[in-house]
Every structure is written in structure tokens, then in C-alpha cells.
matplotlib code that plots the C-alpha trace (Angstrom):
import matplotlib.pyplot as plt

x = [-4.2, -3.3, -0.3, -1.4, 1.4, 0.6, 2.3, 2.8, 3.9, 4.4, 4.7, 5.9, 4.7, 2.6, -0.3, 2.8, 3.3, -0.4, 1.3, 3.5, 0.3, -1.1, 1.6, 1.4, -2.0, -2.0, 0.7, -1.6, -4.0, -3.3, -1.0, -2.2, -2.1, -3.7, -1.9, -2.9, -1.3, -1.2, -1.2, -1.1, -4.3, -4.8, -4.0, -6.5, -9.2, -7.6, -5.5, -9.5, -10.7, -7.5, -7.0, -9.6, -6.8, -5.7, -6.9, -6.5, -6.2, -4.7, -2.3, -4.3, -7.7, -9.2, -11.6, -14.6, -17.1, -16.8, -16.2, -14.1, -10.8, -9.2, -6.3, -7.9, -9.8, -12.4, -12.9, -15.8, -14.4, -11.3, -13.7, -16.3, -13.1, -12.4, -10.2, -10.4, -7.7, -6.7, -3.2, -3.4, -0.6, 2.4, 5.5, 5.8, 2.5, 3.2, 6.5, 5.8, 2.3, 2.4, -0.4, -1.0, -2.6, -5.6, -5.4, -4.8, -7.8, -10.3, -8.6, -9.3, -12.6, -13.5, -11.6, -14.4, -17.2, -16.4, -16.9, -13.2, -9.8, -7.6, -4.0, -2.9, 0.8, 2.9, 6.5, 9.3, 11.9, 16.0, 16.2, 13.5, 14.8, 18.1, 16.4, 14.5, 11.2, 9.8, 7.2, 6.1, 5.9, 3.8, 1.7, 0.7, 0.2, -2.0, -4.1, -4.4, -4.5, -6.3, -10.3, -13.1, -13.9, -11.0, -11.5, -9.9, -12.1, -11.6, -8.3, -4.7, -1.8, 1.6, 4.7, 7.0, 10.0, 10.8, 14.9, 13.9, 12.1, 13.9, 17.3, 18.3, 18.5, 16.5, 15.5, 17.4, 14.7, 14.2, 13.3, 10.6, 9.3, 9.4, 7.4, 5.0, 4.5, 3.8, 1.2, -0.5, -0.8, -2.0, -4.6, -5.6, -6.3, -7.7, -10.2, -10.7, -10.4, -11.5, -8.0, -6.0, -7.1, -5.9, -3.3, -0.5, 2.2, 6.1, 7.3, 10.9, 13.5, 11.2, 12.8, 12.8, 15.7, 14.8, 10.9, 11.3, 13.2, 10.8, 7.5, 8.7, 8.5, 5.5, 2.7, 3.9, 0.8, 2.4, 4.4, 4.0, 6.6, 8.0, 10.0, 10.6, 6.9, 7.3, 8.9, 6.7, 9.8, 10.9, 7.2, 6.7, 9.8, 8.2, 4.5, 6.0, 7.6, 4.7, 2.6, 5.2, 5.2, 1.5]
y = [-8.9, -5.4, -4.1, -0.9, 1.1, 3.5, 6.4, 6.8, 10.8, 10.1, 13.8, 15.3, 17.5, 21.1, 22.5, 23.1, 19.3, 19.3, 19.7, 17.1, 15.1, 16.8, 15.3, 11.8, 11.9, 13.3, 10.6, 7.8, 8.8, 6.2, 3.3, -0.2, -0.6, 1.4, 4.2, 5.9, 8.5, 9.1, 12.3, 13.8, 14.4, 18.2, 17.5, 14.7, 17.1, 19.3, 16.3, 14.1, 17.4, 17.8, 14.0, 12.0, 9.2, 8.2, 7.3, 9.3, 7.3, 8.2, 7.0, 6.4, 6.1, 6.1, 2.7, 4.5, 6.4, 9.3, 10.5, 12.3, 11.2, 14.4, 14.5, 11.3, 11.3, 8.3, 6.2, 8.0, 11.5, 10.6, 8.8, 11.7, 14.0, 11.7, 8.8, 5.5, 3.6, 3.6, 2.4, 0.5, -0.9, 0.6, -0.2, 3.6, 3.1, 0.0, 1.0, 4.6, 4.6, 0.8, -0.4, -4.1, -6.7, -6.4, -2.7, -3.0, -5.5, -2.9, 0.1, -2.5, -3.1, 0.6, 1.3, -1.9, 0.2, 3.3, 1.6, 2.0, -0.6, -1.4, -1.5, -3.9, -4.0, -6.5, -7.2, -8.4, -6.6, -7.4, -9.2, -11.4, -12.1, -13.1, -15.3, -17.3, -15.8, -13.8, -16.5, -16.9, -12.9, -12.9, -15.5, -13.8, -10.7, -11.7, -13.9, -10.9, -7.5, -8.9, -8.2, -10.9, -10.6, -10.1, -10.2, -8.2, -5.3, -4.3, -5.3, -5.0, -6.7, -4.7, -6.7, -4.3, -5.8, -3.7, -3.2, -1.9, 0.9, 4.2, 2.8, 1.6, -1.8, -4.5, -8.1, -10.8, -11.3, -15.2, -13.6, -11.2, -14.5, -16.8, -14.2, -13.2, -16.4, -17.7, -14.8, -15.5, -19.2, -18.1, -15.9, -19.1, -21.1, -18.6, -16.5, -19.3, -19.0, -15.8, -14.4, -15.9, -12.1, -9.9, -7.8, -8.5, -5.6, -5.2, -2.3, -1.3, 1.1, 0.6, 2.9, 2.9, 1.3, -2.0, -1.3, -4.1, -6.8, -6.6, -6.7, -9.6, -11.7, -14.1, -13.0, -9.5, -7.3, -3.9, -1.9, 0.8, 3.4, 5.9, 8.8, 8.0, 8.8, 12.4, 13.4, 13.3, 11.7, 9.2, 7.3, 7.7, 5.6, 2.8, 3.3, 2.6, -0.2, -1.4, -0.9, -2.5, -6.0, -6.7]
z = [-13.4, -13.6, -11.2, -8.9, -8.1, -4.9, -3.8, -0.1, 0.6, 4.2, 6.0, 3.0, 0.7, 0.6, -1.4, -4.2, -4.7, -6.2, -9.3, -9.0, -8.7, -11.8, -14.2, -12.6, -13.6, -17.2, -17.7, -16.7, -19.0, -21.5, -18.9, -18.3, -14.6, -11.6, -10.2, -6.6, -4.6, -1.0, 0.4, 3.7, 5.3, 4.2, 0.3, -0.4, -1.3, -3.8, -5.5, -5.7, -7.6, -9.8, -11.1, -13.5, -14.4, -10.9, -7.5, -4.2, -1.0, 2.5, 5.1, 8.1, 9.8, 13.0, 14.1, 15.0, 12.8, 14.7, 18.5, 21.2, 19.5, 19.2, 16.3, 14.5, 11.4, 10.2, 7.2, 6.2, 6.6, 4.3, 1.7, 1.3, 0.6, -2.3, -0.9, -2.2, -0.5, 2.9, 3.7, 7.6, 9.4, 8.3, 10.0, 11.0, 12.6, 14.2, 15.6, 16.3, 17.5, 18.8, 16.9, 17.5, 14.9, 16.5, 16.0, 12.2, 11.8, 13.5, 11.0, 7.9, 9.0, 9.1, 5.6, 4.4, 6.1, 4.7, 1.2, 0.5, -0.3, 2.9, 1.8, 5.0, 5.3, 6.6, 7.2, 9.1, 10.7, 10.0, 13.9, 12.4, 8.8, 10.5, 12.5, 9.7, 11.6, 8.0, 7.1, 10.6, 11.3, 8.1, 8.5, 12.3, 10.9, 8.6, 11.0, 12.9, 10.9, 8.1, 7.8, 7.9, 4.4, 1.8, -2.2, -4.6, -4.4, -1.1, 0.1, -1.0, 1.0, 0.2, 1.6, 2.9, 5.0, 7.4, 7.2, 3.3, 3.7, 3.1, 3.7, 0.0, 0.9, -1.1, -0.4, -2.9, -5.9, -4.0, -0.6, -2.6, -4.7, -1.2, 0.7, -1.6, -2.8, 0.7, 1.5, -2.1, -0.6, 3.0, 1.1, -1.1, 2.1, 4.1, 2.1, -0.9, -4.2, -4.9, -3.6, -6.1, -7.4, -4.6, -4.8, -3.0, -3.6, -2.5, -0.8, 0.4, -1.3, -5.1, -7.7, -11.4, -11.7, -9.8, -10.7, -13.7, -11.9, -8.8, -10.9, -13.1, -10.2, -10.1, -7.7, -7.3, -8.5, -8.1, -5.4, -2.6, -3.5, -0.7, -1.3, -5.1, -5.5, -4.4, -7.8, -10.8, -13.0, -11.0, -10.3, -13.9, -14.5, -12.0, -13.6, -16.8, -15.6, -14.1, -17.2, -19.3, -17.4, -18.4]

ax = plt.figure().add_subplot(projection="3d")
ax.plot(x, y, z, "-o")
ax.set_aspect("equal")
plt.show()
């Protein structure tokens, strides 16, 4: 299948950084994988109407169609801007606004509603990789935060171990091939055949210069890149890595 490498801007980035976005996507204009950004909230808009080659997604949604939620935004407001993807259940997210499993599950459910792709991430912290808890930590996660029906149009799962995001540090190529290897086999048995075709993609400290190594591993379809997707050069280097390992 082809690898989809996703951009996740975090809080960064102003109505300048549209141009940033503008090269990303004239490069992709002839590359053989998916490419999709994620902006903050008020840049979704303007990068949907300035890209043809890649997709626009977002970082967050609300459950609910609509209501007195002040500060939240829906599914269906971020899709009719132009977003196609909706990352839920980032470890930000979990940590810093205590979303629960059961939380993520209701935010994937809306992204399905909306007519959109749920990027549902999971991932264990260090405390629980040192304690041989990864596989279990995954496997409850996905019990819990993934939606009722999963196939490889609407739903992406991106790995991201928790102790690897923004600090540099990256998992031993085994631990990458064990976990994702297990969560392609929990997919099997849970949602049948059908997800032999989902995504499943790795995130954690994913640069160009460790873009090859990580997608040559077996069942990792693609990666969610942090801050080396804020500068057009250096998520080229990892899109071409990506389109390269077809």
C-alpha cells in the first residue's frame, strides 16, 4: 500500500507558514505516497484553498455536532473548511487535557460522522516500556479509543511512543517492528480482514535522516512527523523517503 506521511504543526505556525505549505504541495505533485498537513485551527482554510496535491486535516475535535461547548470546534465544522483527517488522542491530549480511551473513541466516532479519516494514536509512555507494559498499553488503547467500524478509508492508527516525541530519542528498529506488528495483528483479529489495509503509521522524533530505516520496516505504512514538518526542506526529505520505499 502507499505510505501517508502527515504533518502535525502542533501550536505552531502563522498565516506566513502558508507558504511553507505551498512548496510541500507543488513537490507532491508527482510523489507516490499520500502527504497531509496539520495545521492549527485558524490555517485549515487558507492551506484547503491553496493545495490540489495534498490533504489538509486537523488536530482535534469536539464529540458533539454542535452545542454550548465554548472553545471546541466539531467534526463537521473542520470538514466543511476543507479537512480530511482528524488526528484524536494525542498524547498531548491525553496528558494535558486528560482525555480517557473512552474519550478518544467518541472523538473517532465523530471524525467517521463528519465523513472524514480518524488518525487514532496510541502509545506507551517510558515508565511503561521499562516495565515490559508496551503491548498491553497498546492493546487497551485500542480496545478502547478505537471506533466500531475500522477499514482503511476511515481510520489510520499512528504508533507514537510516548518518551519519543520531541525529545530525539528513537525506539530500536525491533521495538518499532514488535509494536507495529502486534497492532497490525490486533487489527486483523478484531476488525477482520479488511484491516490487513489500514494504515498503521510511526510517530516519535521522524526526520529525514532516520525516514528510510523506519519505513523499511514491515507493516509501517507511513509516519506522523512533528516539528520536522514545519520546514518545507526537511518533510520533503522524509516524503521522499517515503515515496522512495514503494
Amino acid at each position: 500500500m502507499s505510505k501517508l506521511v502527515a504533518g502535525n504543526w502542533k501550536m505552531f505556525g502563522d498565516k506566513n507558514m502558508i507558504s511553507e505549505i505551498k512548496k510541500i504541495d507543488q513537490h507532491c505533485n508527482e510523489v507516490r505516497c499520500e502527504v497531509a498537513i496539520c495545521p492549527p485551527f485558524p490555517l485549515i482554510l487558507s492551506a484547503y484553498e491553496q493545495t490540489k496535491n495534498i490533504q489538509i486535516g486537523a488536530q482535534n475535535c469536539h464529540t458533539d455536532i454542535n452545542g454550548a461547548h465554548t472553545g471546541e470546534v466539531s467534526a463537521e465544522m473542520l470538514t466543511e473548511v476543507g479537512a480530511q483527517l482528524i488526528i484524536v488522542g494525542h498524547s498531548e491530549r491525553r496528558q494535558d487535557n486528560y482525555e480517557s480511551n473512552d474519550i478518544v473513541k467518541l472523538k473517532s466516532e465523530a471524525v467517521h460522522r463528519a465523513g472524514a479519516t480518524a488518525v487514532v494514536c496510541i502509545g506507551e509512555t517510558l515508565k511503561e516500556r521499562e516495565t515490559d507494559k508496551t503491548l498491553s498499553v497498546l492493546q487497551e488503547q485500542m480496545l478502547n479509543s478505537l471506533p466500531k467500524n475500522v477499514n482503511p478509508l476511515n481510520t489510520v492508527v499512528a504508533y507514537e511512543p510516548v518518551w519519543a516525541i520531541g525529545t530525539g530519542l528513537v525506539p530500536e528498529i525491533d521495538q518499532i517492528r514488535a509494536a507495529h506488528s502486534f497492532i497490525r495483528g490486533f487489527l486483523a483479529s478484531t476488525y477482520g480482514a479488511e484491516a490487513h489495509n489500514v494504515k498503521i503509521l510511526y510517530g516519535g522524533s521522524v526526520k529525514g535522516s532516520n525516514a528510510k530505516e523506519i519505513f523499511s520496516i514491515s507493516n509501517v505504512n507511513g509516519a506522523l512527523v512533528g516539528g520536522a514538518s514545519l520546514k518545507s526542506n526537511d518533510f520533503i526529505e522524509i516524503i521522499t523517503a517515503a515515496s522512495n520505499s514503494i
